[in-house]
C-alpha positions as CSV (number, residue, x, y, z in Angstrom):
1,X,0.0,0.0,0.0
2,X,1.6,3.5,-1.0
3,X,1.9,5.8,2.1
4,X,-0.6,9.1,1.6
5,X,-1.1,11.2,3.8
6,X,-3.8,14.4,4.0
7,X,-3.3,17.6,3.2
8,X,-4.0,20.6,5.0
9,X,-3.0,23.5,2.6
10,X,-5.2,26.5,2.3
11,X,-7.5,25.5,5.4
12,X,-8.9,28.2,7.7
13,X,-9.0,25.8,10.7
14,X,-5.4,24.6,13.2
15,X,-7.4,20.9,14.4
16,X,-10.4,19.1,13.3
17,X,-12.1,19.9,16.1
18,X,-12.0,24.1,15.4
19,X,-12.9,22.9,12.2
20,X,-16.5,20.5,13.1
21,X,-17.0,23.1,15.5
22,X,-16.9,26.1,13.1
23,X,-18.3,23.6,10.5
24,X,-21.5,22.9,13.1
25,X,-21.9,26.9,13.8
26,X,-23.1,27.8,10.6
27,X,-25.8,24.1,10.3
28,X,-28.4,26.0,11.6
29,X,-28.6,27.6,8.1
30,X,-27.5,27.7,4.6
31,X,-23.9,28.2,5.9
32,X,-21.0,28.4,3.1
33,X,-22.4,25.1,1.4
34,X,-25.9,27.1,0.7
35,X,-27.8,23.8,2.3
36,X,-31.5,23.9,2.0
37,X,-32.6,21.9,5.1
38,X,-31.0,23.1,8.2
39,X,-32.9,20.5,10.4
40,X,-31.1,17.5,10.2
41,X,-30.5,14.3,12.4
42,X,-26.6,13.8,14.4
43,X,-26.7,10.9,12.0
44,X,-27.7,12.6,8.8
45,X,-24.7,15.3,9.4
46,X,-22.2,12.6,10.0
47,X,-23.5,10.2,7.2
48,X,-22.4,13.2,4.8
49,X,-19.0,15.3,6.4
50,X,-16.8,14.6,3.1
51,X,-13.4,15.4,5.1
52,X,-11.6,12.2,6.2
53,X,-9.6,13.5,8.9
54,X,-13.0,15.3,10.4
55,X,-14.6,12.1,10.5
56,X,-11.9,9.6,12.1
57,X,-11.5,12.7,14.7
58,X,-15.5,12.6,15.8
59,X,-14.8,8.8,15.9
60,X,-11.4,9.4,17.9
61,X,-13.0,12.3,20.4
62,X,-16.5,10.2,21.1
63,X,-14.3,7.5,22.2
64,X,-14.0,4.5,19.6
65,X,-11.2,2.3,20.3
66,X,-7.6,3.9,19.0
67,X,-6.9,0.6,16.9
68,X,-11.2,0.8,15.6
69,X,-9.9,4.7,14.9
70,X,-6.2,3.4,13.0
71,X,-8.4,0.5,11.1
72,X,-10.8,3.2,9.7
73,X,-7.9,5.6,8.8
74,X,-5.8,2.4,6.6
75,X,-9.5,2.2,5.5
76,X,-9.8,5.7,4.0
77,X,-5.5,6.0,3.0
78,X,-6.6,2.8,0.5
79,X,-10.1,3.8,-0.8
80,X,-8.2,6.4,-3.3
81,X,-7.9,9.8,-3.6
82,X,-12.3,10.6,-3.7
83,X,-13.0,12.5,-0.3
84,X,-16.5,10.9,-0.2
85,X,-14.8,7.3,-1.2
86,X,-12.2,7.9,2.0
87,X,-15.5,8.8,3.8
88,X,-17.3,5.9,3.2
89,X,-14.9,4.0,4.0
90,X,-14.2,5.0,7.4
91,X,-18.1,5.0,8.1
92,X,-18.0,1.5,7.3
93,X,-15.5,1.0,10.1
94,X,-17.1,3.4,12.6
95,X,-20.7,3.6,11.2
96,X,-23.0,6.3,13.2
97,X,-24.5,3.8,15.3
98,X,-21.5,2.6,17.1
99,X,-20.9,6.1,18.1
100,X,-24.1,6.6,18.5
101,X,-24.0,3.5,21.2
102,X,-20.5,5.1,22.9
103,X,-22.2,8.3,23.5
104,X,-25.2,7.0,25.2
105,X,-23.2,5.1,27.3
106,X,-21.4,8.3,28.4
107,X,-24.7,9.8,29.3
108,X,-25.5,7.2,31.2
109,X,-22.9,7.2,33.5
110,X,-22.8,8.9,37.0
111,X,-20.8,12.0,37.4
112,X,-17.5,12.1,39.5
C-alpha cells in the first residue's frame, strides 16, 4: 500500500475539532455550502462530512477504540484519492450507530 497522507494546505482551521465546531456553527442555516434543510439528524450530518480527517476525529473524540480509529484511517489511505470514497470507507468502520452507542453510554454514566 503506497503511504498518503492528508493535506492541509489553504485551510482556515489549526485541528479538526475548530474545524467541526466552526463547520457545526453555521448548520443552523445555509452556511457556506448554501444547504436547503438546516434540520437535520446527528446521524444525517455525519453520514455526509466529506473530510476524512474530520470524520476519524469525531470517531477518535467520542471515544471509539484507538486501533477501531487506526483500522478506519488504513480504510480511507486505501479507498483512493475521492474524499467521499475515504469517507465511506471509514463510516463502514465506525458507522454512526457505534458512536451513537459510545455516547449514550457516556450519558449514562454517573458523574464524578
Amino acid at each position: 500500500m503506497a503511504r498518503r497522507q492528508w493535506n492541509a494546505k489553504g485551510v482556515w482551521y489549526k485541528s479538526q475539532k475548530e474545524h467541526w465546531l466552526g463547520w457545526l456553527s453555521e448548520y443552523d442555516g445555509p452556511g457556506f455550502y448554501n444547504r436547503q434543510n438546516a434540520k437535520r439528524s446527528a446521524q444525517f450530518v455525519y453520514n455526509h462530512i466529506n473530510c476524512a480527517p474530520m470524520v476519524l476525529w469525531l470517531g477518535e473524540a467520542s471515544g471509539i477504540s484507538k486501533t477501531k480509529v487506526f483500522k478506519a484511517k488504513r480504510a480511507a489511505l486505501s479507498a483512493g484519492s475521492a474524499l467521499s470514497s475515504q469517507c465511506a470507507a471509514i463510516r463502514k468502520v465506525i458507522p454512526w450507530r457505534m458512536i451513537e452507542a459510545i455516547l449514550a453510554e457516556d450519558e449514562e454514566r454517573p458523574e464524578e
